[in-house]
N, C-alpha and C positions, 0 to 999 in steps of 0.2 A: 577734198579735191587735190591735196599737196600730193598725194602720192599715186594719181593716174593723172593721164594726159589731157589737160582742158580742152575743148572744143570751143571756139568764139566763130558767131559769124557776124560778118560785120556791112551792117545797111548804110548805103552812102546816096548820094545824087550825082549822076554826070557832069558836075556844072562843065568845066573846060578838060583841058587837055593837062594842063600844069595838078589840078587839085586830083585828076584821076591817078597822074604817075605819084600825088603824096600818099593814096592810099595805099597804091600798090608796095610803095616803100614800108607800110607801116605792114599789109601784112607781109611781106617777106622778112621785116625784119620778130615778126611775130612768131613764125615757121620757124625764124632760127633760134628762138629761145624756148623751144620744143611748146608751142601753142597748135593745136592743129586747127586751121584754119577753114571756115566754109566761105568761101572767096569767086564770084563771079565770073572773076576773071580768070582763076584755077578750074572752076566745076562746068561752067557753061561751054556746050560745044552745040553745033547741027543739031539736031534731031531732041536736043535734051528738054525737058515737057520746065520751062521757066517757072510754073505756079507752083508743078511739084518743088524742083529746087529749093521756091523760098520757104515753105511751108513745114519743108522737112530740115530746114538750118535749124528755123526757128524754132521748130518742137526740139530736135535732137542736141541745140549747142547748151553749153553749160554757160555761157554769158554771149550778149545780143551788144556790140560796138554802134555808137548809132553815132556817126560821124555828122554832126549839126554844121550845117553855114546855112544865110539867107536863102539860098534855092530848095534845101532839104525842108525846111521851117513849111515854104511856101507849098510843096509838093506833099508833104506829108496831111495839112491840114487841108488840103484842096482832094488828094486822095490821086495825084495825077501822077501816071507812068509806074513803072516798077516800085518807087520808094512808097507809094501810095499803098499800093498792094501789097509791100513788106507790113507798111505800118497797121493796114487794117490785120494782118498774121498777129502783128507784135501785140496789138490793144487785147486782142481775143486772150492771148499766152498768158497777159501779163493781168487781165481780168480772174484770167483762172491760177496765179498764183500770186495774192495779194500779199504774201509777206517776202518775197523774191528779190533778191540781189542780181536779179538774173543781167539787168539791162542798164547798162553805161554809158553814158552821154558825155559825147568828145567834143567840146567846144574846136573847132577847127579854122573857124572865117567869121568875122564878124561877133559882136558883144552878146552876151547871154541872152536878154533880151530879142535881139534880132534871130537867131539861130535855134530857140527852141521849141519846137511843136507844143500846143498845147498839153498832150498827154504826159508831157514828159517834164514839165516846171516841176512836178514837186521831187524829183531826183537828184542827188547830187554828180554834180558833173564834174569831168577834167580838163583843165583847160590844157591842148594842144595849138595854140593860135599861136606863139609865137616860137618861132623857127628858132633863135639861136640856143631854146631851151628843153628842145624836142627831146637831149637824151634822160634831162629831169622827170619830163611828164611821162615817158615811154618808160620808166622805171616805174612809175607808181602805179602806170596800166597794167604792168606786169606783176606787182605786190597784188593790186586789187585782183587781179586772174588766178593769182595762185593762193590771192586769202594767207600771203605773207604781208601784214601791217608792216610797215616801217617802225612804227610807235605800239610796239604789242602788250598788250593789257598785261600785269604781272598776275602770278600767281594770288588768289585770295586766303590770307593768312587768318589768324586765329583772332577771336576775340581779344581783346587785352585783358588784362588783368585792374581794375583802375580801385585805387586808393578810396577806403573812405574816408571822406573827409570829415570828423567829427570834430577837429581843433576849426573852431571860428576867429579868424586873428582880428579881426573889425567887425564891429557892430555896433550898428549907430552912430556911428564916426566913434566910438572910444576903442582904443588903441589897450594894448595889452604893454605890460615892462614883465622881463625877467628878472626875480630875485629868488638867489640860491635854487634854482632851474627851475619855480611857479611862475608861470604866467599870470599877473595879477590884472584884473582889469583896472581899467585908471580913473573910471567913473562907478559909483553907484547904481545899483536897480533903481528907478521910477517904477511908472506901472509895471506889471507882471511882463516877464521878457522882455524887457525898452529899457537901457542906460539912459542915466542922464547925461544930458551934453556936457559938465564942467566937474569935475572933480571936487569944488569947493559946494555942490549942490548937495543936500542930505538926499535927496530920492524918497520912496515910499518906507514907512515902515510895516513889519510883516511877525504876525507870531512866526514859533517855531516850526511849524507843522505849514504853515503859507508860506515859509521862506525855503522847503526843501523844494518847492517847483517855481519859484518865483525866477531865476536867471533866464536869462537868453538863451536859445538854441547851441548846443556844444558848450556852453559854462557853467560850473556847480557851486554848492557851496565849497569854502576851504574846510578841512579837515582841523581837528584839534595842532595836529602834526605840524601841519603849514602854515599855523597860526602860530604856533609856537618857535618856525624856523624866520618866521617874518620880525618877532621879537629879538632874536636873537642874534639880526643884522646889526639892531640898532635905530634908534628913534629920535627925535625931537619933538619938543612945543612949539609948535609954528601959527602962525595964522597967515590966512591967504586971502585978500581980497576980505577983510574984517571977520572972516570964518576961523573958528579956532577947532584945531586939533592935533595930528601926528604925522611927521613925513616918516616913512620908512626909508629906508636905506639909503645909498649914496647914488648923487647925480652922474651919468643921466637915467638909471634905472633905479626911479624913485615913486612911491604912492604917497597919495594924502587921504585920511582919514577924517572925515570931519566931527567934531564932536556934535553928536547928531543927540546926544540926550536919551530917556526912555517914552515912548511914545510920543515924541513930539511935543511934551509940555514937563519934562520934568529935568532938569541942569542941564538943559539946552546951550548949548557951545563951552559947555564947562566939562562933563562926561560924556565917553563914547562906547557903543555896545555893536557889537557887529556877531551876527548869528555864525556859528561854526555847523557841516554837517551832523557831528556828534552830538544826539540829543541834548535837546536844552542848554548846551553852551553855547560859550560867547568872548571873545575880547573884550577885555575893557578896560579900560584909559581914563586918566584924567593928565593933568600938568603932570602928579609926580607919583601916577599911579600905571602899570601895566601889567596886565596877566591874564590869563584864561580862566572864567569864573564858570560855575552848576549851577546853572538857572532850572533846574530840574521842578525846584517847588513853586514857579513861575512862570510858565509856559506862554500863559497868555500877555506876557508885557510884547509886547512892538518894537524893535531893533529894526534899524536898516539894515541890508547886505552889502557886501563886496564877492564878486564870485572871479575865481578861479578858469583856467580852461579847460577841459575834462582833456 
């Protein structure tokens, strides 16, 4: 429609003499912002057949103005005098094009409620009711006529691109610290995928071969490498909460290691073993002992983990 000339005809009520000269104002002032208007008081003269007239606005305009006040409301749904006759035109029009923008409801006199024919509640309306704001709503009659939005929908751009997220920085409430740029977790494995809540807790243990899928979703085991750059911060013999084992590095990016023993019953809080991804190795500590050990001829002993963030 932007680029030929719209056609509006616009159905009103005679109420008085005052509300006939505001139509008349609105369409002339429509004529002058190049709207071509089918207008009563323009088209009707002597001899001109009235049924034709409304019949053929209503078919041939490209938007139907339906100027609502209490008298309109009342004449439309009673079916009385011309507005009657428009509106059995309009229901028929607008029966037969149910997905149509065609028809406009102008609040003009009186509250929505009072001023709207049944047929026409589920449309949205513009309110022209108050005067000192006439040349706000006669702007937006005019956007809605010409299908220039005020608020125009932007172009639809492209998919984005979004990140996978395979780094998990929390899980289970255990927090991750950097050392020499690993993310270490700060608790132990428990069950399979589940840290344990406290750092000083040993978690489950796990052979070699149970402990390559045993972390949490995005964490792995440490590599030989990382366990090796973990030693090489520096350590202590600590005990935490009567747990003995190894803090790594310096506060506040620091881990505790507990000394978790070999399956649970063998120099428990005195030795610690923790599985590396590198077949069958392992860290292991005591007070005055650290290095990376070949558990190769031992597969099936049970070590805790500590995992890494992939």
């Amino acid at each position: 429609m932007n680029n030929k000339i719209p056609k509006v005809f616009i159905s009103y009520s005679w109420d008085n003499e005052t509300h006939q000269e505001w139509v008349l104002k609105l369409a002339k002032k429509l004529c002058e912002n190049g709207v071509d208007v089918f207008f009563d008081k323009y088209d009707l003269r002597a001899g001109r057949d009235m049924n034709h007239f409304m019949e053929n606005s209503v078919r041939e305009s490209d938007r139907v103005l339906l100027i609502m006040t209490p008298n309109y409301k009342v004449k439309a749904e009673n079916r009385k005098g011309g507005v009657g006759n428009e509106v059995s035109m309009i229901r028929a029009e607008k029966f037969n094009c149910q997905e149509t923008e065609k028809f406009i409801p102008i609040v003009r006199l009186g509250n929505r409620e009072e001023c709207t024919p049944l047929f026409a509640k589920s449309l949205v309306d513009i309110d022209m009711s108050i005067e000192d704001d006439f040349e706000n709503s006669f702007e937006e009659l005019l956007r809605t006529i010409y299908e220039e939005p005020k608020n125009e929908k932007p172009p639809l751009g492209k998919k984005p691109q979004f990140a996978k997220r395979k780094i998990i920085e929390k899980e289970e409430n255990v927090n991750f610290v950097v050392i020499k740029g690993v993310k270490w977790a700060t608790c132990n494995v428990g069950n399979r995928g589940v840290f344990v809540s406290e750092p000083e807790n040993y978690g489950e243990y796990y052979t070699w071969e149970e402990a390559k899928n045993a972390c949490p979703h995005g964490w792995r085991l440490p590599t030989n490498t990382e366990f090796q750059s973990l030693i090489n911060v520096g350590s202590t013999w600590a005990i935490i909460k009567g747990v003995r084992g190894r803090l790594f590095g310096t506060a506040p990016n620091q881990i505790f290691l507990p000394a978790t023993g070999i399956n649970g019953t063998t120099a428990v809080n005195d030795q610690g073993y923790y599985w590396s991804s590198e077949k069958a190795y392992s860290v292991r500590f005591t007070s005055g002992l650290l290095d990376i050990y070949d558990h190769s001829k031992l597969t099936s002993l049970r070590f805790p983990i500590r995992c890494v963030v992939e």
